[in-house]
N, C-alpha and C positions, 0 to 999 in steps of 0.2 A: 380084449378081455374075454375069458373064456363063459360057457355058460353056467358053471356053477359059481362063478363068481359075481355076474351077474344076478344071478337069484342069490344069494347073498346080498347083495346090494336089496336089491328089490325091497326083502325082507327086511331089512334096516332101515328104507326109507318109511315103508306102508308104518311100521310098527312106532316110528318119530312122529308120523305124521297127525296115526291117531293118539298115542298118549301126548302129546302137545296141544289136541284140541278136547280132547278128557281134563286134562289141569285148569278149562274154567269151572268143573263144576265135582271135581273130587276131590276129596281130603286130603292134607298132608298126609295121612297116615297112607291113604291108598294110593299115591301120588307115589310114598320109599318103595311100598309093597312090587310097584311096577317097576321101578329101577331093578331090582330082581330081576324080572322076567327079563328086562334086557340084555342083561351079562350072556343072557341063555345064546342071546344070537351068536352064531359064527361073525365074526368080523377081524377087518383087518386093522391093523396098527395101534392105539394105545386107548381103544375106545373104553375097552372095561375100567380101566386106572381113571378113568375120565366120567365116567358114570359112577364108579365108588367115590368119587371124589364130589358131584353132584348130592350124591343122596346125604353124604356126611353131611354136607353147607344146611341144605333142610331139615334135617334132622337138631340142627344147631339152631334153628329158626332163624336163618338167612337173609337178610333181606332180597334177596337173589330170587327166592320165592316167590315173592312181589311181584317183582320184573315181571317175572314169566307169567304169572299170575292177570298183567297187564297186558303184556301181550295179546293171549287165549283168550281174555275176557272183554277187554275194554275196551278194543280196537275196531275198526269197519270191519264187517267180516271179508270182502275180497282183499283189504290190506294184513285183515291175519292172514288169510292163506298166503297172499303172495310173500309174508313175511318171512315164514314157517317153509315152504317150499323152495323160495329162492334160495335163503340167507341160511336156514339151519338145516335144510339138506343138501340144496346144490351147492351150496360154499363148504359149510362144514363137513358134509359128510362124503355126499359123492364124490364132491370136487376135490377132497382131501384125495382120494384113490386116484382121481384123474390128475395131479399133479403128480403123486407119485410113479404113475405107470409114463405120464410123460418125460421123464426122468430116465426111467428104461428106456426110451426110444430114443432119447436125441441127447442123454447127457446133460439135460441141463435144466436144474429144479425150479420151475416159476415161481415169482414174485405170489403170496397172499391177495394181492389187491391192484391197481394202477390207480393213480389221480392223475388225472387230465384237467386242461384248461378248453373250453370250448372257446372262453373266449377271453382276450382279456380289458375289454371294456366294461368300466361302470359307471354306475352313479353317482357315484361317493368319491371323495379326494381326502381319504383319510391320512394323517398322517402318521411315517413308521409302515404306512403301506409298502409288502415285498413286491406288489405286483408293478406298481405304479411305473417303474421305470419302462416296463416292456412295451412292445407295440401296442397301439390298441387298435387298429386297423388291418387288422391280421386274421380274422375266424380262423378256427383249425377246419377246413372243409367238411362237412357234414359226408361223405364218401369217405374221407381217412376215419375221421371218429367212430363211422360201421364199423368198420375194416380192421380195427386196433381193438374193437367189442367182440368182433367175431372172431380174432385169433386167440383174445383173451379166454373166451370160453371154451374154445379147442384144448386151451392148455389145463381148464380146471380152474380158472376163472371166475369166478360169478359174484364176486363184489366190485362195484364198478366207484371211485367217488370222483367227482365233478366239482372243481372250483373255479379260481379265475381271477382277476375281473370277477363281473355279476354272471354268472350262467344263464339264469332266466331273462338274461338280456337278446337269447338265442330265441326264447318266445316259442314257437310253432315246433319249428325242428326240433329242438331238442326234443318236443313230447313224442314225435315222430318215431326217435331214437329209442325214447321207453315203451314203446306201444311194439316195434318193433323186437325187443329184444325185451321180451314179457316174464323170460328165465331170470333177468339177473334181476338183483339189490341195488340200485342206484341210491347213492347220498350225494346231496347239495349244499356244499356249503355258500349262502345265498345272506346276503343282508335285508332279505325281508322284502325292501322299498317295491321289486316287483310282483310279489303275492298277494290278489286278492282275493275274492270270492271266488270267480273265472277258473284260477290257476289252483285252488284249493278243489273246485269240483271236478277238476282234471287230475288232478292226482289222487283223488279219491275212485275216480273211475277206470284209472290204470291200478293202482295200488301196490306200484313197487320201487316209489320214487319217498327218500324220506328226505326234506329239509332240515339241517343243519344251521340254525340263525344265528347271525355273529350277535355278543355281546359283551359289554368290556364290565361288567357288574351292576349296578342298579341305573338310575336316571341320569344321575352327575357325569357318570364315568360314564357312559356309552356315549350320551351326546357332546362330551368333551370331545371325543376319539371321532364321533360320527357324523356328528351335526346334529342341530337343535330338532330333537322329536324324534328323535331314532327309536330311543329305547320304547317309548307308545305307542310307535308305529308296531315294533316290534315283540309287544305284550300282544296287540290286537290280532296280529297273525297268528298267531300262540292259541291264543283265544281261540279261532276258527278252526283252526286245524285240530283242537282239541275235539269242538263241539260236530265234526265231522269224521270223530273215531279216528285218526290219522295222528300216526307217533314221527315225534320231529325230536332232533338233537338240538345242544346250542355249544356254540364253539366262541372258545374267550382268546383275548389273548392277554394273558400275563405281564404287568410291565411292571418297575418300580414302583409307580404310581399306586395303583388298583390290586396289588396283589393279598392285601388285606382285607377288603371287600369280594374278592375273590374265593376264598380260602372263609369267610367268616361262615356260621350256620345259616344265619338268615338269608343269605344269597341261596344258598342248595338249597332249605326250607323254600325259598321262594319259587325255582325252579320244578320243585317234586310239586308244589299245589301249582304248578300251572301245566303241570302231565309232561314234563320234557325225562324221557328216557335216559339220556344220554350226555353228560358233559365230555367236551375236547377242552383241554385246556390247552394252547402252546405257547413257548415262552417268548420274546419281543429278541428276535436275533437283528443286529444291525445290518438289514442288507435292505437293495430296494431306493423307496425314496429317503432320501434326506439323511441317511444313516447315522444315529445318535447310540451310542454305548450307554451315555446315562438313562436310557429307560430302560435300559436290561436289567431285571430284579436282580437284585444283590446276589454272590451265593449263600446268606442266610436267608435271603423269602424265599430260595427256589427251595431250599430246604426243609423251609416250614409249609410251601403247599405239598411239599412228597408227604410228610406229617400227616396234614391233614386229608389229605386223598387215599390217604391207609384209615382213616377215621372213617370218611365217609364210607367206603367200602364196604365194612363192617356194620353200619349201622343205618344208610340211607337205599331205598329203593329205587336206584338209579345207579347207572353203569358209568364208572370216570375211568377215563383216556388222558393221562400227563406224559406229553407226546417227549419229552426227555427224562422226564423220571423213572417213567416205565420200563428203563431199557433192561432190568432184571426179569421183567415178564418175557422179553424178546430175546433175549441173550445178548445185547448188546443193540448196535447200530442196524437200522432194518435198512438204508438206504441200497441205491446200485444194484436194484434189483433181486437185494437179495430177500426182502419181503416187500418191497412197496418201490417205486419210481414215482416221478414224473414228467406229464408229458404236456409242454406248452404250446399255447393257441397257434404257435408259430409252427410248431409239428416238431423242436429242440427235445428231446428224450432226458433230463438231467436226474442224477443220481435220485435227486432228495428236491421238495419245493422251495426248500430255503440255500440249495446246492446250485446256485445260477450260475452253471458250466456244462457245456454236453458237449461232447465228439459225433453225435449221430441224431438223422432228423427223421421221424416216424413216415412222412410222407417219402423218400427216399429207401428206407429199407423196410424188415418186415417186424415184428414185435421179438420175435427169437434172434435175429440177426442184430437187435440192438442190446438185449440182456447179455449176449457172446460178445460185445464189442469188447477189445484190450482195457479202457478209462472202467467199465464195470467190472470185467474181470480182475483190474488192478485192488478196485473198490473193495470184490469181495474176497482177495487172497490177504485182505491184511485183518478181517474178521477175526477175533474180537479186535478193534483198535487198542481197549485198554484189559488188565486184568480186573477191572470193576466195573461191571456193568450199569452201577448208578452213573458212571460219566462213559457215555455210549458216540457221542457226538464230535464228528472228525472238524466239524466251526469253531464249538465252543467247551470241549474237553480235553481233544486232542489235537487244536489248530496249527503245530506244527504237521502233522501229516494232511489236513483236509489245504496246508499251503500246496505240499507237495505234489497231491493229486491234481490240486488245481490248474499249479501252473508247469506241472512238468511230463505229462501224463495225458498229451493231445490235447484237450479240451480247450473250447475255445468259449468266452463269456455270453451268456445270452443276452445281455443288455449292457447299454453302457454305464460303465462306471461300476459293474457286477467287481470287477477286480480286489476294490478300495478296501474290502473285508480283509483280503490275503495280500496288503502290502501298506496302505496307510495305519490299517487299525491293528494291522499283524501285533504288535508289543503290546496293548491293550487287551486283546484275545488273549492273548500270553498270563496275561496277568491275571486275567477273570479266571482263567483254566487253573493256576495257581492257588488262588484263593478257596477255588471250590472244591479243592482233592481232598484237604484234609476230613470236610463234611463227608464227604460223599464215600471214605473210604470209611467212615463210621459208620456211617448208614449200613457199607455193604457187612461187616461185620456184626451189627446187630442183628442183620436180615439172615446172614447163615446163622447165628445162636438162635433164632428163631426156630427155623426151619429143623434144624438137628434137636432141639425139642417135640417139634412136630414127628417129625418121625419116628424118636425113639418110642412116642406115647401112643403109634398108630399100629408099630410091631408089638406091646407089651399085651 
């Protein structure tokens, strides 16, 4: 990077850094006025289209406002900064530049984010678990996990997410790892049972680790899926980590069962007063233990949570993630490296965490030599999979091709019985895929009528 481009950056970080921490105590008004001053900076790539696009949301009185509004204001202040620094400058912004300049040097665009498994041991023996089948006697070495941090950050990097198994079942190390690597964004997705007081004034004393609490909808449904006390165990860490300024996400998953309680008000309602940023929704894919097709929401509820998570967006002060319905926001299918991977406790690299197949093991090669393997570059030469981005998913949209990658395409299954998706349940997948196009090719048609209103009423 040359040095005027560097003071360009500079300048874009200093100027994020203090109007983000300005927005806890200035007006909307002076909040648009400053969106101004930012177009002024030199920058590269699509930030001003990106900043016009901000100030309009606010000016609409956005609930997006909010958010940020939460952040700046309500948060511990070393976890605002670390929030504000890691996340919306070294990921979004710097990091934006440093994957592109990496790109110039070796060819080959990185991934947005990695999820890794530190481990895949836990507590819980939930059923419909995808982890369940895999080793649990395996740690991904606490030396490979460095190593996978620190070339991710070479690349432009700097959103790291951590699942498993229980992650905080790593206890010591893992903090190790965050205290360590004090640049990046760590997300946890963690079911609670090991956070206490302890583990909450540790994360408040690093302040760049955010937990992610599974929950499958209110009392009924979590401790059906979890066990008896789940879900008040997991209000009480809520609790704590509220009352110690500390923004935590919560990650559901979707099944026939819960996906109405899911999708209802009062579950968001309940989530925003208990201060959770952020919903994950993902949907109950058959793989794993015990694999049941009957709890995969129909393709009408999957259709009616994309409904309602266009609802909430518009109208709730919290950020939702519907990890297949969003594939319009993505352009399709993020797997295979080409925005997101992962990488299991065993060190197996697979496309996707519901993708239980990989050609290559992270402790044996390096982080660029696995995103260059032939099975991800297979992955990403057939980008978009379909011509509608509402069905983005090579399992469950277009499971004739995620058979072909599977099983013709090197890879070899990470667990046993990984196969049963792409050969007992092949006709079943066939048919769910069937089912759902007709939805989903309305959706994507409603969403460009949309859009082509949008615009023509942005140039008028």
């Amino acid at each position: 990077m040359g040095t005027y481009d560097k003071i360009k950056d500079y300048t874009l970080v200093k100027f994020a850094s203090t109007a983000l921490m300005l927005l806890a105590s200035i007006s909307d008004e002076q909040f648009v006025k400053i969106t101004y001053l930012a177009e002024v900076i030199p920058q590269k790539g699509t930030y001003k289209e990106k900043i016009r696009w901000i100030r309009q949301l606010f000016r609409q009185g956005h609930p997006g406002l909010q958010i940020a509004r939460k952040v700046s204001k309500g948060t511990n202040a070393l976890h605002r900064q670390k929030i504000i620094q890691n996340f919306i400058i070294n990921q979004l912004l710097v990091g934006t530049n440093k994957r592109k300049e990496f790109e110039e040097r070796t060819g080959t665009y990185p991934p947005d984010t990695l999820l890794i498994s530190p481990t895949m041991r836990c507590d819980l023996n939930c059923y419909g678990c995808y982890s369940a089948y895999y080793p649990r006697d395996n740690d991904l070495p606490l030396e490979v996990l460095d190593r996978v941090i620190t070339e991710a950050k070479e690349m432009g990097i700097y959103l790291i997410l951590l699942t498993g198994g229980e992650p905080f079942l790593r206890k010591e190390d893992l903090f190790s790892i965050f205290e360590k690597h004090s640049d990046v964004c760590f997300q946890i997705y963690t079911n609670a049972r090991q956070i206490d007081q302890g583990v909450v004034d540790k994360l408040a004393a690093l302040g760049n680790a955010i937990p992610s609490i599974s929950l499958e909808g209110f009392e009924e449904q979590s401790d059906k899926r979890r066990g008896k006390g789940h879900f008040k165990n997991a209000v009480k860490v809520m609790d704590m980590l509220r009352k110690a300024g500390l923004l935590f996400a919560v990650s559901t998953t979707q099944t026939r069962e819960n996906t109405e309680v899911l999708g209802s008000d009062e579950f968001i309602d309940f989530l925003v007063d208990k201060g959770c940023i952020l919903l994950w929704n993902f949907h109950y894919v058959p793989v794993g233990k015990t694999p049941n097709t009957e709890l995969m929401s129909t393709p009408e509820q999957r259709d009616y949570m994309r409904q309602r998570f266009q609802h909430f967006r518009a109208t709730e002060p919290m950020l939702f993630v519907d990890f297949w319905n969003d594939g319009h926001l993505t352009n399709g299918c993020i797997a295979g490296g080409r925005k997101y991977l992962h990488i299991t406790a065993s060190g197996d690299v697979e496309p996707c965490v519901f993708c239980h197949f990989a050609s290559d093991n992270i402790k044996e090669k390096t982080l660029l030599e696995t995103l260059n393997s032939p099975l991800f570059k297979e992955i990403r030469s057939r980008h978009p999979l379909s011509d509608n981005p509402f069905r983005p998913c090579m399992l469950i949209d277009e499971p004739a091709q995620g058979r072909d990658i599977a099983l013709n395409h090197g890879a070899h299954f990470t667990h046993p019985d990984a196969e049963v998706l792409f050969t007992e349940l092949a006709d079943k997948m066939d048919e769910y895929a069937r089912q759902f196009r007709p939805l989903a090719d309305a959706a994507w048609e409603q969403f460009q009528l949309r859009k082509t209103k949008k615009d023509k009423v942005a140039t008028e």
